[in-house]
Every structure is written in structure tokens, then in C-alpha cells.
C-alpha positions, 0 to 999 in steps of 0.5 A, a space after each residue: 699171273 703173267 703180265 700180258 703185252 701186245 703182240 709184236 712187243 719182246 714181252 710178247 714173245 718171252 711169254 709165247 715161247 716160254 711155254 715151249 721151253 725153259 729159255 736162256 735170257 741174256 740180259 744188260 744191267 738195266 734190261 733194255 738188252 735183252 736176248 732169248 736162247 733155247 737149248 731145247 730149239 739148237 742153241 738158238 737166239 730166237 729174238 732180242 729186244 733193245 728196249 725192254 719187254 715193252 720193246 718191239 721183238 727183232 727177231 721171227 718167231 714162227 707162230 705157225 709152225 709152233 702152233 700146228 704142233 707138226 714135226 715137218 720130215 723136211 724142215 721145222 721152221 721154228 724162226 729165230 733171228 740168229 741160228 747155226 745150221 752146217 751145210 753144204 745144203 746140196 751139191 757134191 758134198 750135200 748132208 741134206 741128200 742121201 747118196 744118189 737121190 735126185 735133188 729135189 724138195 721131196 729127197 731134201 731132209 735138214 739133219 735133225 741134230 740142228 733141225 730138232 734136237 736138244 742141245 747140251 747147255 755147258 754154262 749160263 751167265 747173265 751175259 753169255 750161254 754156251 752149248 755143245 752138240 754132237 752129230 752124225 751127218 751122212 754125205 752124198 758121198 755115201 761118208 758118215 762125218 763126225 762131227 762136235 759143235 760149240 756154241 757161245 752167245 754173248 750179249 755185247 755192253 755199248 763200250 764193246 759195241 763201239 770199238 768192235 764197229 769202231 763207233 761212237 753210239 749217240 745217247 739216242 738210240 737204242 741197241 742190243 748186240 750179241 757175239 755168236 763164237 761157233 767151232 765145229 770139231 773133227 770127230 772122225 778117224 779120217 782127215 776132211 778131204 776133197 774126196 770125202 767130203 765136208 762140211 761149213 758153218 753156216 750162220 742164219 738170221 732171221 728177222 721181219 720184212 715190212 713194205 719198206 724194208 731194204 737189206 744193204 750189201 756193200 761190196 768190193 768192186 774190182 775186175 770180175 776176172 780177179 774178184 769172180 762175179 758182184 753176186 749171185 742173183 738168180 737162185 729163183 729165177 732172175 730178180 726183177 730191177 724194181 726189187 734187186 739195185 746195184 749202185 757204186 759198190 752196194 747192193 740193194 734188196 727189198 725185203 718185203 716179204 711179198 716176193 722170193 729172192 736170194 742173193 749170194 756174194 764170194 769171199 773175195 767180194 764180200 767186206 764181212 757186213 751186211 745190213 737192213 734198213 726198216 722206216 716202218 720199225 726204225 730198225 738198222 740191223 747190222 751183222 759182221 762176220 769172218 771171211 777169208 778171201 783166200 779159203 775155199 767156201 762150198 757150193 751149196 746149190 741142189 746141182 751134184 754137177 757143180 764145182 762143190 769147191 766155190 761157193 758164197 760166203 753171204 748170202 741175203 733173203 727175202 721170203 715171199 709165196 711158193 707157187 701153190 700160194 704157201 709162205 714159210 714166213 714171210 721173213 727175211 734173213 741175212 746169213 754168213 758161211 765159214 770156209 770148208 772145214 777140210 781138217 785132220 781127225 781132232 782138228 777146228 774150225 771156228 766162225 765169228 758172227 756178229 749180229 747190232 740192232 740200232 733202234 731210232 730216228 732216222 737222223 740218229 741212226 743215218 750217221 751209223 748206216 754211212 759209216 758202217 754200210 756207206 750209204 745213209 739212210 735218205 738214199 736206201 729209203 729212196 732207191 727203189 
């Protein structure tokens, strides 16, 4: 029989969804790291945990979908605190929109190979899971693209953790890491073109909002001429200043939960990382990513007339009610887009995502928020 354990716990969780699939576990020598993987849920890392299955579960697992045992024509928001998606999600080149519809929610449809199929399981370690995946993704160009996926997770030891982030970790805290190595391949007889359209990587992490959790987005500043503008900030209409601050090179979201927002931010301005702060829980979350200030990333916004050729290279959530009082979540999420894969038939493009979740108390974990994000933790408590 199995071991019951609190809900909100890590062991809550690999119970849960060990009845929906035969899961992938990525564990450390001691099992305090621990990470859920699900071949039949599209290669994603549904959660994690940095103290065993006693710990607190750090990614969102959405029981509600899971439980209502729908397949959604739209979306089948499943959860998962890290999962591959391809956009551009509308626009010029969109794969979620037939050619010519309007782009509204009604015509809107997220292709099914990372929606709710099966991916191909090609290894299993104790410390790392790699999947493959073939597509077919009709464009609104009217263009079929072919395209083969290549995903390996890999849970990060503290040695490796510490020279990726160039950090020395104090015996206090607690933390579980892993590498996502993501390739997409050119399948077709024809080059990716600007006249044909392409696609992107496009990584999505979902983990839970709390009343005082904040996301930090540090940023180069410079002259918006060079660099474009700091960030997007009105996808959902303009956000209020009590929830979205800009202060010396960093924005701040909160991340409640209680009100919809996104952020998104140029591969010019991005520094590749981003975090979350989260007293309720303890929890610092960091992610690191490729970005190439000098490629070219996709406009994913739902408008066929924008130029299709500039894009964001991160983008920051918060989830919060729809306008007939509906929530998908609530969550929060912190993602990251490769450049436009414009390749020749049989050619790569490859996206590193790192996700760092660092457990403790504030004055442990205060040092490693200013370090990586530059700003310490009394400050993000206290900027709203």
C-alpha cells in the first residue's frame, strides 16, 4: 500500500500522477532531488522537489484538468514546472491557427504532438531522460513544416550547479536542478524560410504563485533606440504599478495568482535569467537560458499584421480570472524562446534551458538572489 502524504508535499504528487502514467524519476545519491518525467504528458518535468517526498512539490500539477478527464480542442493544460512547446503561437507564421482564420480564442488549437501525444522514450538513467518526437505542423502560410524534436532532462549534482552559476552553495539550503538540452530538426524537402515560414523553441515553466511571490527580471539597460524597448508589458492590457516595477536594470512582477499579466522582454535586453521569490514557501527559483542578442526571434502575438521577424526572447506570467471568473491555474510561469529555426533540409537548432530551485532561509538564500538576479531578498519582499 502506498504511503499517503499531504497535499502540497512532492510524495503527494508522485502518487497523484503515478496513476496517470508510468513516470520517469530522476533522483541524487541521497534522494532529496528528485524530478517527475512523463513520456506519455510530451517529455515534460511535471515537478520537482529539493527535500524528498516529504518535500514541498515546486512545480503545478493541474489537478483540475487531470480530474475532469476532458480532452480540451483548445488546450490541455495538464501543468508542469518545465515543458517544450514550438511556436510562434499566432502572427504571420502561427502553427496554432489554420490559414486565413481570424485569430481569435474560438480558431485557436495548440498542435497535438506537444499538446497530447506520446513521446518516444530513447534512454533512461538515474540521472538523465531523453525523448524524440516527430511533427507535422500546418502554418498560417498554408506550409506543412516537418519537423523532429530532441529532448534530454538532466538532474544537475551541487558541484555542477556551482560552476554553472559560478556559486559557492551554503550547507543550508536546500536545491534541486536540472538541464533541459532541447534540438528541433528540419524534416522537410525545403529550406525555413522567411517566405515560408518557421518555427522556435519555446520552453514554459510553471510553478505556484502565493500572495507574496514576486518574479525578478534583470535587464540591460542602454538607449531604447540600440536596445528596442525594457519590456513589453501590455498583452492584457497595461499593468497596474502596484503589481509591475521598474527599478535600476530589474523588473518586478507579482505573482499572486489573483490578476492576469505577461511581460515580455528582447534578446537584446534579456541577461538569459530570470527568477522568483516566494517567503510563503521559501522558495528561489532561478532559470537560465540561451539567448543570442543577434538572431532573430518570432512575434508571437495573435496579430497576422505584425512584423512576424521581432519577438521576445522571455517572457514572465502571472495567471489570474478571465472575464466570466474562470482560472486555468492559478500559476505562474517563466519562459524562454530560441531564435527562429530558419534552417536547410536536415539542419539544427538546439535551446539550453536551465531551471535552480534553492529551499531556505532568507539570510541563506538572500546572498544567492544578489549574486544571480542583483538584488537581495529584503528588497524584493518590500517592492510593492
Amino acid at each position: 500500500m502506498k504511503k499517503t502524504y499531504e497535499k502540497g508535499t512532492f510524495g503527494y504528487d508522485l502518487n497523484y500522477l503515478s496513476e496517470k502514467d508510468s513516470l520517469i524519476m530522476l533522483k541524487s545519491d541521497d534522494e532529496k532531488a528528485q524530478v517527475i518525467v512523463s513520456a506519455k504528458y510530451q517529455a515534460k518535468v511535471f515537478t520537482s522537489t529539493a527535500n524528498g517526498l516529504d518535500g514541498r512539490s515546486l512545480g503545478f500539477v493541474n489537478y483540475k484538468v487531470f480530474d475532469s478527464g476532458v480532452i480540451d480542442e483548445h488546450m490541455n493544460g495538464y501543468g508542469g514546472e518545465n515543458r517544450l512547446w514550438l511556436g510562434p503561437e499566432g502572427g504571420k507564421y502561427s502553427i496554432f491557427f489554420e490559414p486565413g482564420v481570424e485569430q481569435i480564442y474560438d480558431n485557436w488549437h495548440t498542435p497535438k504532438g506537444f499538446d497530447i501525444e506520446t513521446w518516444q522514450v530513447e534512454h533512461v538513467s538515474q540521472k538523465e531522460a531523453m525523448f524524440t518526437k516527430d511533427m507535422e505542423l500546418k502554418n498560417y502560410q498554408g506550409n506543412l513544416l516537418k519537423v523532429n524534436v530532441e529532448r534530454k532532462i538532466s538532474l544537475l549534482p551541487e558541484s555542477v550547479i556551482s560552476q554553472l552559476l559560478s556559486l559557492s552553495l551554503p550547507g543550508e539550503v536546500s536545491v534541486v536542478a536540472y538541464t533541459t538540452d532541447n534540438k528541433i530538426t528540419n524534416k522537410n524537402d525545403f529550406e525555413w524560410t522567411p517566405k515560408t515560414g518557421t518555427v522556435c523553441i519555446w520552453m514554459l515553466d510553471m510553478f505556484h504563485p502565493s500572495d507574496s511571490a514576486i518574479t525578478i527580471v534583470p535587464y540591460r539597460e542602454g538607449d531604447e533606440k540600440e536596445l528596442g524597448k525594457v519590456a513589453t508589458t501590455d498583452y492584457f492590457g497595461e499593468i497596474p504599478p502596484d503589481r509591475l516595477r521598474d527599478e535600476g536594470g530589474i523588473l518586478y512582477l507579482k505573482t499572486d495568482g489573483k490578476y492576469r499579466s505577461k511581460i515580455g522582454m528582447n534578446a537584446k535586453r534579456t541577461k538569459g535569467i530570470a527568477g522568483n521569490y516566494d517567503p510563503i514557501s521559501k522558495r528561489l527559483t532561478i532559470v537560465t537560458f540561451d539567448v543570442d542578442p543577434s538572431k532573430i526571434y518570432l512575434n508571437q502575438e495573435w496579430n497576422p499584421k505584425k512584423d512576424p521577424l521581432f519577438g521576445d526572447a522571455l517572457n514572465a506570467y502571472n495567471d489570474g480570472p478571465l472575464e466570466d471568473g474562470s482560472i486555468m491555474g492559478p500559476f505562474l510561469e517563466l519562459e524562454s524562446c530560441s531564435p527562429a529555426a530558419f534552417l536547410k533540409p536536415g539542419g539544427s537548432l538546439s535551446h539550453q534551458h536551465h531551471v535552480f530551485h534553492f529551499v531556505g532561509d532568507e539570510p541563506v538564500l538572500s546572498p544567492i538572489c544578489e549574486k544571480l538576479l542583483g538584488v537581495g531578498i529584503d528588497k524584493v519582499k518590500h517592492i510593492f
